[in-house]
N, C-alpha and C positions, 0 to 999 in steps of 0.2 A: 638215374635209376635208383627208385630208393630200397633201402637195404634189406626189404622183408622178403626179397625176392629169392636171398641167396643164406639168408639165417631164418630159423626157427620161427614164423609169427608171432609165438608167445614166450617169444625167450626173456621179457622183462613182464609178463605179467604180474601184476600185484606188488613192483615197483613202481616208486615214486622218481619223480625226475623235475629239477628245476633248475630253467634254464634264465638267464636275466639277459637283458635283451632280445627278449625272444620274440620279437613281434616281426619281424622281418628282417632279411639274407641269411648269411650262417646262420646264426643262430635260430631261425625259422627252419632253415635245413635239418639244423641239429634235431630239433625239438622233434623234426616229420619221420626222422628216421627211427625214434623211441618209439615214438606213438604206436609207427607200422611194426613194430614187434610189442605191441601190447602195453606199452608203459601209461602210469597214470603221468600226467603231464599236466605242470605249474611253470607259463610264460610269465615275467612281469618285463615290465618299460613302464616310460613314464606316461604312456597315452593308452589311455582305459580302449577308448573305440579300434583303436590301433591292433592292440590287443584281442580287444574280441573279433573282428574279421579273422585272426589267426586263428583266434580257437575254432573258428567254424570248422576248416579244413581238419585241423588236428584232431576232431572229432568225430569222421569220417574215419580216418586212417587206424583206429585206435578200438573202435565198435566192435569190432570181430571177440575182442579178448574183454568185453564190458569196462575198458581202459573209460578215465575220465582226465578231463580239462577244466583247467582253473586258469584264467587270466587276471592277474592282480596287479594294478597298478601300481608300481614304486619305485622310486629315481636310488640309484646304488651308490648315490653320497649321502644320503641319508641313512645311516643306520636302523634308526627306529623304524621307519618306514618298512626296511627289510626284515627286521626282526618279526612287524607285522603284518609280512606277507607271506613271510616263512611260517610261523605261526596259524597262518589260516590254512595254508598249503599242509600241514599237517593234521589239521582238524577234518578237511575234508578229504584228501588226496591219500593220507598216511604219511607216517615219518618219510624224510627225503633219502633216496638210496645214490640220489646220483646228483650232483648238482655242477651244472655249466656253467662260467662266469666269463662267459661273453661278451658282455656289455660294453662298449665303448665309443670314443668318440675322438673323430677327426677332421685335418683342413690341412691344407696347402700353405705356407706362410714358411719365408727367410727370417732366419733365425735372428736376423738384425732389427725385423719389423716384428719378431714376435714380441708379445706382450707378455706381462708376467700374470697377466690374468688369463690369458691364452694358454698361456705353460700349464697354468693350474688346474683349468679346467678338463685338460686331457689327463693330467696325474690324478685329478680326484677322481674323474669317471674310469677309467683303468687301470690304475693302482688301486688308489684305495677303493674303489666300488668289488677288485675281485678281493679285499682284504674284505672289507664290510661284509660281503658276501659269503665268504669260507668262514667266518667268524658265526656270524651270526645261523650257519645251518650247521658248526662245530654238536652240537648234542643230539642230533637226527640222525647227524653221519655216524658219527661214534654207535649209536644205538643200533645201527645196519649196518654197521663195518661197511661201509660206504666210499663214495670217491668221488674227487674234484677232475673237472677236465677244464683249463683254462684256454681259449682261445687266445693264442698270442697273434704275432705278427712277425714279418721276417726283416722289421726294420730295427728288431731286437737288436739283432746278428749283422745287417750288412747297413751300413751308414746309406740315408739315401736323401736328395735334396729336400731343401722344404718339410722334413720331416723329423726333425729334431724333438718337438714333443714326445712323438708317438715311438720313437727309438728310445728314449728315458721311459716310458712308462710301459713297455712289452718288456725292455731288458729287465724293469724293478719286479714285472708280475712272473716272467720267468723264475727270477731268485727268489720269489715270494713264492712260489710251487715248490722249489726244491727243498726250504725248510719246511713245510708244510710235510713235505714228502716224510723228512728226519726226524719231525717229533710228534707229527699224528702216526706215524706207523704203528706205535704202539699199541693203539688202538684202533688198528684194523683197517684205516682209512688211507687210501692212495690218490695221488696228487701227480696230474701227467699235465704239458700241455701240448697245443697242437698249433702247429705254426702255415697257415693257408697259404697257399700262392694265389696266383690271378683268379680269382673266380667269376665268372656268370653271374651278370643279376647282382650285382652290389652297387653299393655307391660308390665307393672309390672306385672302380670299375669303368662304370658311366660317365662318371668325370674327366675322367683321362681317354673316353673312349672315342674313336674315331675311327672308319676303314683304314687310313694308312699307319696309324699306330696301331690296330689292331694284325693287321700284315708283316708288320716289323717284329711286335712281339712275341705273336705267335714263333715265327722263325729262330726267335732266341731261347725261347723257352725249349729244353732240349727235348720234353717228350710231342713237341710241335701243335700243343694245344692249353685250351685253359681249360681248368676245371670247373666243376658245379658245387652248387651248395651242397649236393649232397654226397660226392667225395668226402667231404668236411664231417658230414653228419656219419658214415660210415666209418671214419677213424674215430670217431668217439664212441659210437654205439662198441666198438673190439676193445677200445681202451676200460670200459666200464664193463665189458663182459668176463664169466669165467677165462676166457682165452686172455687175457692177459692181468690175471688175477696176484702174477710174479713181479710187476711192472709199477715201478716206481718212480716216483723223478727225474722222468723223461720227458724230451723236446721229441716230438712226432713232425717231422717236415712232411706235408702231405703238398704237395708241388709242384709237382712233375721237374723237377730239378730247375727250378729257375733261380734257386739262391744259389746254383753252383756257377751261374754267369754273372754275377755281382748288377750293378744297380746303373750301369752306364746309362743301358736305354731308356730308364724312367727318369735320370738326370736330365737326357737330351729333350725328354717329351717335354716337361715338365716348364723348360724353360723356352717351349715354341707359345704355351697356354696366353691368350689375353691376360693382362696383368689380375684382372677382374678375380680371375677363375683360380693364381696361382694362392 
């Protein structure tokens, strides 16, 4: 259910909102749940068409409050790229009030078979892609006392197989929020992020999905379900509103308490997969 149902329709009217990776899952969540309370909404990724099929939707959701969509193509290891997509996100959209840095990217591989171009490619699109990205929207936010909401991941926090990349680069963009947190305060700008459990509709998801894995995990997961993308989208829309305008350099586990049963059964799955898929 997305969030316009239970807050204000136009509680982000005449804010700006940008979200990178926004072309699909979370962060398509995130972006749907802005839109339905009025926000103007700037998706980028690296596929223009990709992009614009999102905005169709997004532009639906958003028409009530004369909200607008920008999809701009730009890959978040590229600096310049972001600089000029946040740039046009400004020219047309207005200064950013809210900016998501979502974007990332992942794969299955033992830590013995990864590569060291492997390694990098998940640090630059996750670290440095939310670094390039909080940098380069640093004088929008400042100017709207503004706020970052990073999607992280729970493989920050609990060690999980095949996933060594992606536990280096959530653990580095976490500690990359909490300074963010420490020396943009001063100017007005807050820094949370939000660490998803199993969700609906992703690709890591579908990768590992199957009935009997999906029967096992549901069971362990203690509220006995997975969530949606726009659980996801709903902790972000509270983190960037007045109601948590206190909140700072916080992890938001949004979960249903699956990091409180640590990572066995996605150890056990992980290593039934065809080598193909691990």
């Amino acid at each position: 259910m997305i969030v316009q149902h239970l807050l204000p329709r136009e509680l982000f009217k005449g804010n700006t909102v940008f979200v990178t990776g926004g072309g699909s899952g979370i962060n398509l969540g995130v972006a749907s749940n802005f839109a339905a309370l009025g926000a103007n909404v700037g998706i980028c990724g690296r596929t223009q068409d990709k992009l614009d099929r999102a905005a169709v939707g997004l532009r639906g959701l958003n028409a009530h409050a004369g909200g607008k969509v920008l999809p701009v193509a730009a890959d978040v290891r590229d600096p310049a790229a972001l600089d000029a997509a946040l740039a046009r996100t400004q020219s047309e959209l207005g200064p950013v009030d809210v900016l998501v840095a979502g974007a990332a990217g992942n794969f299955l591989c033992p830590a013995e078979e990864l590569s060291p171009n492997g390694f990098k490619t998940v640090i630059d699109i996750d670290l440095l892609g939310s670094f390039h990205a909080s940098r380069a929207a640093f004088t929008q936010l400042r100017e709207r006392r503004g706020c970052i909401v990073f999607i992280s991941a729970p493989q920050a926090y609990v060690p999980q197989a095949y996933q060594l990349h992606v536990g280096a680069a959530k653990a580095g963009v976490d500690m990359l929020m909490r300074n963010l947190a420490v020396e943009w305060g001063r100017y007005g700008i807050r820094a949370n992020s939000i660490i998803p459990g199993p969700i609906l509709g992703t690709e890591g998801l579908k990768r590992l999905s199957s009935p009997e894995v999906d029967e096992r995990a549901r069971q362990v997961v203690p509220m006995r379900q997975y969530g949606s993308v726009h659980d996801i989208g709903q902790a972000a829309v509270f983190l960037a509103s007045p109601l948590a305008s206190y909140i700072t350099g916080t992890v938001l586990l949004v979960d249903g308490g699956s990091s409180l049963v640590g990572s066995a059964l996605w150890n056990q799955t992980v290593e039934t997969l065809p080598r193909g898929k691990r």
